[in-house]
N, C-alpha and C positions, 0 to 999 in steps of 0.2 A: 294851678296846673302842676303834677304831677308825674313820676313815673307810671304811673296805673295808665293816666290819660293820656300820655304820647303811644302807648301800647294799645291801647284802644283807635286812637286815631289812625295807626298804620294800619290796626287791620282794615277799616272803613276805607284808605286808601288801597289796599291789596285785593282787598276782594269785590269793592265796587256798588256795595249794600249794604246797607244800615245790616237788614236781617241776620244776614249772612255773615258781617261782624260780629253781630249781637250771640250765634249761635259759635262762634269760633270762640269770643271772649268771656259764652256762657252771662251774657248781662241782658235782662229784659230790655227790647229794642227799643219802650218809652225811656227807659234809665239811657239808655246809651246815645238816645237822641238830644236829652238834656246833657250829657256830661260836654256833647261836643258845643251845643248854645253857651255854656258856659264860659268854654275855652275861646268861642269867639269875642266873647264879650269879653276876659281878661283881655283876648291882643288886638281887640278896639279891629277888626278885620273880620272879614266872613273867610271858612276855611274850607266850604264843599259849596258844590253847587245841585239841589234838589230837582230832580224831576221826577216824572213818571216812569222812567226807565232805571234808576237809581241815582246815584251821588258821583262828580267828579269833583277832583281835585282845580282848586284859584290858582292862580298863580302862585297867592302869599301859602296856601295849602302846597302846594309843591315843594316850595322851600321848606317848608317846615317837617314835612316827610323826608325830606332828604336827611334834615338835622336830625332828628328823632332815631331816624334807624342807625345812626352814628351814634346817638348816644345810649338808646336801647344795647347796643354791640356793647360798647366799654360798663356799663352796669354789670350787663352779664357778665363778662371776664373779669372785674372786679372781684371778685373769690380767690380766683387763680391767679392773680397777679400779687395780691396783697400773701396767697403762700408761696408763690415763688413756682408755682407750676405750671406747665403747658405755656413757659416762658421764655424766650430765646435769652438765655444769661446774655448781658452786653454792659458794655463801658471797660474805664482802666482798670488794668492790674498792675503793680508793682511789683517787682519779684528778685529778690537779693540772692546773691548765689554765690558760692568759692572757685574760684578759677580753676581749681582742676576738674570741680563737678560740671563745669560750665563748659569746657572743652567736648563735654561726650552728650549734655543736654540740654543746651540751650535751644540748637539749631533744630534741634526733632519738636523741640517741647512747641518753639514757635511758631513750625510748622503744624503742628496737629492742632495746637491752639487753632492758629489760621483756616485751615481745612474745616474743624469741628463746629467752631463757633465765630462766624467770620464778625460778629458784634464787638466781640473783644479786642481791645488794643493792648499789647502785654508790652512791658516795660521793665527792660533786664538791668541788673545795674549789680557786677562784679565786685565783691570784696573779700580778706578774710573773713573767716567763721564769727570771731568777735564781733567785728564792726556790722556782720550782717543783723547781730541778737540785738546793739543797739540801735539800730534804722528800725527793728520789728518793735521794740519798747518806746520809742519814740515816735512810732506812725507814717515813718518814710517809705516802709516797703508795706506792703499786704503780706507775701510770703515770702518767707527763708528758707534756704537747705543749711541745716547748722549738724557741727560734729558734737557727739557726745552731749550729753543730757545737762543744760542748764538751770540753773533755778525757773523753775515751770512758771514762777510768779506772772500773770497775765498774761499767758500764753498756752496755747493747745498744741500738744507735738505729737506727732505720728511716726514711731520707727519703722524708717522702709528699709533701711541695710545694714550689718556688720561687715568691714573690711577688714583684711590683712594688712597688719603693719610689719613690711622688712628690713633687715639690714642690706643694706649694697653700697659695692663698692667698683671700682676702674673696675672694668676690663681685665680677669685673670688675676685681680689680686687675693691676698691670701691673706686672711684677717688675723689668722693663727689660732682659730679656738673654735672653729667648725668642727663637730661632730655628726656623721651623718646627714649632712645638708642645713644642720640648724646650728643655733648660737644660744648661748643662753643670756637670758637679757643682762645679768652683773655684769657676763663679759665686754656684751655689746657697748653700755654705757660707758667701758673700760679706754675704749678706742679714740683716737680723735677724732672727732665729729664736727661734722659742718650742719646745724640745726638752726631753727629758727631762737628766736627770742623768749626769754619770758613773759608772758602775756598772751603768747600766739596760744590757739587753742593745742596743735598739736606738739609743744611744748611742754605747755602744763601737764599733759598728759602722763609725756615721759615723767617728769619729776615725783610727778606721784606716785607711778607704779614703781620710779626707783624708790623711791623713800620707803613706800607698804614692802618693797623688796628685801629690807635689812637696813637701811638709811643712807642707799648708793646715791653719788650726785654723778649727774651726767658729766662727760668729759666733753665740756664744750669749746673746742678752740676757733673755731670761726659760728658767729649767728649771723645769719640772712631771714629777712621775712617773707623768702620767695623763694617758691619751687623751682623755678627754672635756672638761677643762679646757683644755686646747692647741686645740682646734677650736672652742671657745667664744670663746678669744682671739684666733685667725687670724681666726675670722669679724667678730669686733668691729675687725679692722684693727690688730692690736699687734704686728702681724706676721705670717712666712712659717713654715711646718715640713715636715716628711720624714717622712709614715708611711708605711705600706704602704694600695696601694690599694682594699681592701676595707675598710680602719677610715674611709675618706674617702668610699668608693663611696656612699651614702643620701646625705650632705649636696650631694654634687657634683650627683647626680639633680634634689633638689628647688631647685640653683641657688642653694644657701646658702655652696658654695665653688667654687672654681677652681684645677684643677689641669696638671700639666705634667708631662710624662717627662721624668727625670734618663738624659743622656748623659756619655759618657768622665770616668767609664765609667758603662754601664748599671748599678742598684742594684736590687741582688736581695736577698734572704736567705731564708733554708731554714729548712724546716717540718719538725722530726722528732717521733716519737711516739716513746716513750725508756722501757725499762725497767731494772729492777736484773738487770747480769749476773752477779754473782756470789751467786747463791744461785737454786735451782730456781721455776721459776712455778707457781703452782697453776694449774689447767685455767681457771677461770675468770678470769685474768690475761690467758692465753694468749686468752680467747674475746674478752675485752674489747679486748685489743690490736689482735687483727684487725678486729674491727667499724671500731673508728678511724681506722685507718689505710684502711679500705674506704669509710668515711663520708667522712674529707676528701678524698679522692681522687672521688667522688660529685659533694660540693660543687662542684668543680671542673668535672666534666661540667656539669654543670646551670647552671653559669654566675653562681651563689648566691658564689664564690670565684674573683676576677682571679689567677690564679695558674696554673701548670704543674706539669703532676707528676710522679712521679717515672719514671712511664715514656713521658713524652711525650721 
């Protein structure tokens, strides 16, 4: 017994006639009379009942109608399942992210998730940029938001944004080397600075464009590996620091800081949404990847993110 013969059998069950099977399934009604003897004889059961008015379904025929057109169903959608199409993406997603990105998209992302594809269970889990590129090479997360272009090695990255990176400072202070609303970065690096670490992504940054700069080193007198302690301390007056302008945008609004565009050069850094390339994505990897990359790029219309993207 085969696919052919459970196919055969439903229609004898749907239509009520050998003939009328035979003409639906295109099978000589001698052929299709034998294929169902046969079938009885494998399940040791009789599966129709003969008369002069046509064929009904035994009991053990009933059940097995029932079974058949269930598994007739998944045969056919076997094509589209095995491409991933006309498929409701479902299961977990992991998804690593930096706290400041996290502040403007977690809550949209988990809700459209929700909304979109209610199969999905998404699973957010906060860190720096670094520690999120090793959970992605290590297998802990599905998807990362990571700053600035890492060694690609097994991994697919998608740039969704460049942002501003400014100087600011207290409330009304005066750095002393604004020209025209901007700074230029030797100076910037001049000042005392409350930055993160070495190691931190947006650390390393600075050091390298001071170095490609003429071989400035940052004036670091206090390192924090956190955003919100560094903007505590700028505002308290212990100094100047260089985030990107949407981790500064709320405080600057309510006039709790003051900032400045960094010139020669301009300070940018890039926004990628970054998956594992070497091993295949489940659908719902793939669904979540795209919402985010479609979400930050959003934020960005809307103005909710000072930033460019990647098709401006």
């Amino acid at each position: 017994m085969d696919m052919r013969h459970l196919r055969y059998f439903v229609a004898i069950a749907e239509e009520g006639s050998l003939s009328k099977a035979a003409e639906r399934v295109r099978v000589a009604q001698p052929a299709l009379s034998q294929h169902m003897r046969n079938m009885e004889m494998d399940l040791g059961t009789e599966l129709l009942f003969r008369s002069s008015r046509g064929v009904k379904l035994t009991e053990a025929g009933e059940r097995l109608a029932a079974q058949a057109r269930v598994l007739i169903q998944q045969f056919d959608e076997l094509p589209d399942i095995v491409r991933g199409t006309d498929v409701e993406p479902a299961g977990e997603v992991r998804f690593g992210v930096p706290g400041t990105v996290s502040q403007v998209l977690t809550a949209r992302l988990v809700r459209d998730v929700a909304q979109r594809f209610p199969k999905i269970k998404l699973r957010v889990a906060e860190a720096m940029s670094g520690f999120i590129l090793d959970w992605l090479r290590e297998g802990k997360v599905d998807i990362g938001v990571l700053y600035r272009r890492p060694d690609a090695r097994g991994l697919q990255l998608r740039l969704a944004l460049q942002e501003e990176l400014r100087l600011f400072g207290a409330s009304g202070s005066d750095p002393g080397c604004v020209t025209h609303g901007a700074v230029r970065y030797r100076d910037a690096i001049d000042l005392p600075l409350v930055v993160p670490s070495a190691g931190h992504g947006l650390r390393d940054l600075l050091d390298e464009v001071a170095a490609a700069a003429g071989g400035g080193v940052v004036n670091a007198t206090t390192e924090i590996d956190s955003y919100v302690p560094i903007k505590k301390l700028v505002e308290e007056g212990m100094g100047y620091s260089i985030l990107p302008a949407m981790a500064i945008k709320a405080e600057c609004a309510q006039g709790r800081l003051s900032s400045w565009a960094i010139i020669e050069p301009e300070l940018r850094r890039d926004v990628f949404v970054a998956v594992p390339g070497d091993k295949p994505l489940t659908a719902a990897t793939q669904a979540v990847e795209a919402m985010c990359h479609d979400l930050l790029t959003q934020l960005v219309a809307e103005g909710v993110w000072d930033a460019a993207t990647s098709e401006s």
